[in-house]
C-alpha positions in Angstrom: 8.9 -4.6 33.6 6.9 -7.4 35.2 7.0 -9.5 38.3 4.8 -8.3 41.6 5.9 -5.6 43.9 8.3 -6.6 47.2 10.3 -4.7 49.6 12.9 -3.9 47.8 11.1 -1.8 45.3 11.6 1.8 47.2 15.7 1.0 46.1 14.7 2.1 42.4 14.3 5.3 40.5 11.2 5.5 38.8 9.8 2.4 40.0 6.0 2.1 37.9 4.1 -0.2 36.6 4.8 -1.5 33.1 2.4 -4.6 33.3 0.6 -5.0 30.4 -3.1 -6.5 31.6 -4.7 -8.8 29.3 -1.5 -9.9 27.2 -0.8 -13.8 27.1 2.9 -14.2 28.8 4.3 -17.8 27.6 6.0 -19.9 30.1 8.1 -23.2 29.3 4.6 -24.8 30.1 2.8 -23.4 27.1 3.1 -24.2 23.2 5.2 -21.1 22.8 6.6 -22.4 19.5 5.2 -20.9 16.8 6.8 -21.9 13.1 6.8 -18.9 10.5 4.0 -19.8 7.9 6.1 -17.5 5.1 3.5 -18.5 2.4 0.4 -16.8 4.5 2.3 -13.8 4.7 0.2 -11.2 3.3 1.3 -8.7 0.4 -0.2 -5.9 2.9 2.0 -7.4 5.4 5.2 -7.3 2.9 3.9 -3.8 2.0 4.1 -2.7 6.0 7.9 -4.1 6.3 8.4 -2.1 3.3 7.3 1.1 4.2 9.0 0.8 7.6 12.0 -0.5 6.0 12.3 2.4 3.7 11.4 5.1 6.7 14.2 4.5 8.8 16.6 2.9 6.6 18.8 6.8 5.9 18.9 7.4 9.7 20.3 3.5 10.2 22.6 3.7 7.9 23.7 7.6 9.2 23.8 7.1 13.2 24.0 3.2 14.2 27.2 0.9 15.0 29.5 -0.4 12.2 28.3 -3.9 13.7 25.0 -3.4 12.9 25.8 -2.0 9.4 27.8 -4.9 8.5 25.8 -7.4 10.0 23.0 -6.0 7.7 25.0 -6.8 4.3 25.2 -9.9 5.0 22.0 -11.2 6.1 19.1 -11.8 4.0 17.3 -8.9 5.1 15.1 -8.0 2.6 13.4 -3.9 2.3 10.5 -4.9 0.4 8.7 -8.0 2.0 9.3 -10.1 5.1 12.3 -11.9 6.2 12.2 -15.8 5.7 13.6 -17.3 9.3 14.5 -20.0 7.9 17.0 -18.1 5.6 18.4 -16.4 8.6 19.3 -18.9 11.0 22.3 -20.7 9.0 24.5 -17.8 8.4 23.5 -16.4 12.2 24.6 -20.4 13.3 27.7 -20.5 11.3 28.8 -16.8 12.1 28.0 -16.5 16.3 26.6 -20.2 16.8 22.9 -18.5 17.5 19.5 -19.2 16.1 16.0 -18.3 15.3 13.3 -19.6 17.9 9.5 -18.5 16.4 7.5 -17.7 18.9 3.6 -17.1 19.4 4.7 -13.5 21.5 5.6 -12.5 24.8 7.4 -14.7 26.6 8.4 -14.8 30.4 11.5 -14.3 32.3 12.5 -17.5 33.1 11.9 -19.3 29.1 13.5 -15.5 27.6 16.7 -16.4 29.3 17.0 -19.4 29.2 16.9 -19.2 25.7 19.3 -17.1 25.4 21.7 -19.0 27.6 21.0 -21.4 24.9 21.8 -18.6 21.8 18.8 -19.1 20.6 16.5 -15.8 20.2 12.9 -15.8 20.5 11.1 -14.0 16.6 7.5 -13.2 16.3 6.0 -12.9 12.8 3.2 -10.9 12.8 4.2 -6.6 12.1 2.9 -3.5 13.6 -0.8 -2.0 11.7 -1.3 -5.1 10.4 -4.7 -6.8 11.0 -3.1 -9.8 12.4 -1.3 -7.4 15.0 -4.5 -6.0 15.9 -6.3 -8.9 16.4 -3.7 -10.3 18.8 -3.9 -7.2 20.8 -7.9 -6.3 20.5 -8.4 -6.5 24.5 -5.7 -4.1 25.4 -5.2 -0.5 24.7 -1.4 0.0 23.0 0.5 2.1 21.3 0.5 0.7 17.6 1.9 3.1 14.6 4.4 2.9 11.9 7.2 5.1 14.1 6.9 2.9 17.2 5.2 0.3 19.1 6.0 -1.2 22.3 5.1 -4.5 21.7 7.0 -7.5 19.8 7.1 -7.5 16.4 8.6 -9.3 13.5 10.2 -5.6 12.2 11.7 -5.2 16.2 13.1 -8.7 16.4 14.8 -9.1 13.1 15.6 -5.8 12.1 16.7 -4.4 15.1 17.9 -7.1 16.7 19.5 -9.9 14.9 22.2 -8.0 12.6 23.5 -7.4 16.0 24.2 -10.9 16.8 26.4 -11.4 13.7 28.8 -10.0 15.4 30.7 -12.1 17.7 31.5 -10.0 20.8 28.2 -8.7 20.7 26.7 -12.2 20.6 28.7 -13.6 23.5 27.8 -10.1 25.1 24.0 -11.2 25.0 24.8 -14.9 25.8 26.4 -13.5 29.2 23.0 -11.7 29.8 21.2 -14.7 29.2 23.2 -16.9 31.6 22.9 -14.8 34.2 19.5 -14.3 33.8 19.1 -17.8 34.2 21.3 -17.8 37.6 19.2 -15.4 39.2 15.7 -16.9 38.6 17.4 -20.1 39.3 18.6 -18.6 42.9 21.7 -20.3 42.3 23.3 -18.2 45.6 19.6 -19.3 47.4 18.6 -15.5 48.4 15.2 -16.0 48.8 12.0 -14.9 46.3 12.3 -10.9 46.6 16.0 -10.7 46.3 15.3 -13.1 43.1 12.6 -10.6 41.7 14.8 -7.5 42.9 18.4 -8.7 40.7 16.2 -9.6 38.0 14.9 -6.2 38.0 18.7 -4.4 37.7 19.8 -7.2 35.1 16.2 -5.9 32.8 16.9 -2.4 33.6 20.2 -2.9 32.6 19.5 -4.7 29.3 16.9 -2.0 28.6 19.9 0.9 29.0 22.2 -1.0 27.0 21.4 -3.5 24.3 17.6 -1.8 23.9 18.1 2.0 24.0 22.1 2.2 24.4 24.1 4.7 22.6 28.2 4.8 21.9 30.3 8.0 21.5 30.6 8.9 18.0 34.8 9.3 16.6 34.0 9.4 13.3 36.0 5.8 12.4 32.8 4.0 11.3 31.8 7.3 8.7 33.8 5.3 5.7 30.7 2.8 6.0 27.7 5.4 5.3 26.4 6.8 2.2 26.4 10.1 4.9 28.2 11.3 7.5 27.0 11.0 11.4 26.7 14.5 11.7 25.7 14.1 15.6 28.0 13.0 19.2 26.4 9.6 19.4 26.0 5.9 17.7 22.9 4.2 18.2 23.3 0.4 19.3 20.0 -0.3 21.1 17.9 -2.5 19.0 14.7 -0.7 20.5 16.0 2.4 18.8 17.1 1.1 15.8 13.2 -0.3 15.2 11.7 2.6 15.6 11.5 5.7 13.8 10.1 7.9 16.2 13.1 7.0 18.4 15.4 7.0 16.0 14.9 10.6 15.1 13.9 12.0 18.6 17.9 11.2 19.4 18.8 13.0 16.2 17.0 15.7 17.0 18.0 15.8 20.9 21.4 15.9 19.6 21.0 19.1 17.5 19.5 20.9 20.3 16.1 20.9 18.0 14.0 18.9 21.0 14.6 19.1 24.5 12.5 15.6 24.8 15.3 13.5 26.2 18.6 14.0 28.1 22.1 12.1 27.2 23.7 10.6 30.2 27.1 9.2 30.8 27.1 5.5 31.1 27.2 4.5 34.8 25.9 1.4 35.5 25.4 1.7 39.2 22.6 3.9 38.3 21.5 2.1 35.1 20.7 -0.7 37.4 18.4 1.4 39.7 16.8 3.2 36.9 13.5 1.4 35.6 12.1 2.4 32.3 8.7 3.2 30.2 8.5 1.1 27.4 5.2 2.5 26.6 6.8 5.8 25.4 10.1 7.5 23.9 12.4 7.6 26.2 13.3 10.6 28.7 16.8 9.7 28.6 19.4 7.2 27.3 22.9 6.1 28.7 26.0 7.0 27.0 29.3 4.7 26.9 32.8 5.8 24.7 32.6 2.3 22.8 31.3 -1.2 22.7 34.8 -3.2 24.4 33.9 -0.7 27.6 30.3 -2.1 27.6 31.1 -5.6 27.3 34.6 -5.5 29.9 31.8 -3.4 32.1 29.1 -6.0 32.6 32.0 -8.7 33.0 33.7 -7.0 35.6 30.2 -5.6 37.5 28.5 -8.9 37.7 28.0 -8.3 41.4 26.1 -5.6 40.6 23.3 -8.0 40.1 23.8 -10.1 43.2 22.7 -7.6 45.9 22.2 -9.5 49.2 19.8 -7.2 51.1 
């Protein structure tokens, strides 16, 4: 989470610092455009993707959505070297009416939703224990392995991310998030800089609980699609889970009582809003709705929720 501390901080659970000192933040002032260079991709780069691909690919296909699954067979997603945007962004257009936007890495509130308020979502291209990825991130200390890393990266934003968006309730769900985004840093109800910064804060937390680490009862109906059965209470849907491995089988494990790590949590967004996260870690908990219509219908009709007035 960034933005600087106001008054309204003591309202949150777990408020902390999740700044991360010494990363370059793009605004809509800086050349944040950055256009995949797909023929300097490296074959140790391709050979990263791989190995990552091939790790978490039997718990994706076990434990995530049926959305995900079939947005996955259609895209040209490929296991063995790196995605082409350029390849992407015409079935994601023609299916959902989004698109690809390369970018050079983090980028700040404000340009993040108005993107996508636009549908257009932002796509690094450099992977996790690469040298590239290391070079980028020499001056600060993070967390950077195959199972998980906190920062954006090209495996993150396309394979956990954009399968999602093929599917059209799920890509209007994240337009919503976007235009509301905008709203608030736009003060559109004039509430004044820490009220600003505070509803931005529940509309992140929020996103993180949801679209990032946020899991669906498991009925069995999506089984039909997996080589194997989900043989756990849950469906992942959070595209920071889906990314990483260590995530990924932490929940599994959680689930079969084999790791008391993490605690599941019914979905209640009062409290979602209020909670703020570590996204320099696994997670200590994650938020757990009956399906994907009661997410959406619940953001639509809780938008207040992110309008407190003080």
């Amino acid at each position: 989470m960034t933005g600087k501390p106001n008054k309204y901080d003591h309202l949150f659970k777990n408020m902390g610092s999740n700044s991360m000192a010494g990363v370059k933040i793009f605004s809509e002032h800086d050349t944040y455009i950055k256009p995949q260079k797909y023929n300097d991709v490296t074959n140790l780069e391709n050979g990263i993707w791989e190995k990552l691909f091939i790790n978490v690919e039997p718990l994706i296909d076990q434990y995530v959505i049926k959305e995900y699954l079939l947005g996955m067979r259609t895209l040209p997603i490929p296991k063995d070297r790196f995605p082409e945007f350029n390849s992407i962004t015409p079935l994601l257009e023609n299916s959902t009416d989004w698109e690809l936007v390369p970018v050079a890495g983090f980028l700040d509130e404000k340009l993040f939703f108005d993107l996508n308020a636009n549908r257009k979502f932002p796509v690094t291209d450099i992977i996790r224990e690469s040298p590239r990825f290391d070079e980028k991130y020499s001056n600060i200390k993070i967390e950077n392995d195959a199972g998980y890393t906190p920062e954006p990266d090209i495996f993150h934003d396309i394979q956990g991310h954009i399968p999602f968006l093929m599917n059209k309730e799920y890509a209007n769900f994240m337009h919503d998030i976007g235009i509301l985004g905008y709203e608030i840093l736009n003060d559109e109800r004039g509430l004044g800089k820490d009220l600003v910064s505070h509803n931005l804060k529940r509309l992140q937390n929020f996103a993180w609980w949801t679209y990032e680490f946020g899991l669906i009862k498991n009925d069995g109906s999506t089984d039909s699609f997996r080589r194997h059965a989900n043989d756990i209470d849950y469906e992942i849907y959070g595209a920071g889970i889906v990314s990483s491995y260590n995530e990924t089988l932490n929940i599994v494990e959680c689930a079969k009582n084999q790791s008391k790590t993490s605690e599941f949590l019914p979905y209640d967004i009062e409290e979602m809003v209020m909670t703020c996260f570590d996204y320099g870690s696994i997670q200590n908990r994650y938020y757990v709705i009956d399906s994907m219509k009661n997410l959406y219908s619940s953001f639509k009709e809780n938008r207040d929720i992110f309008w407190y007035e003080g």
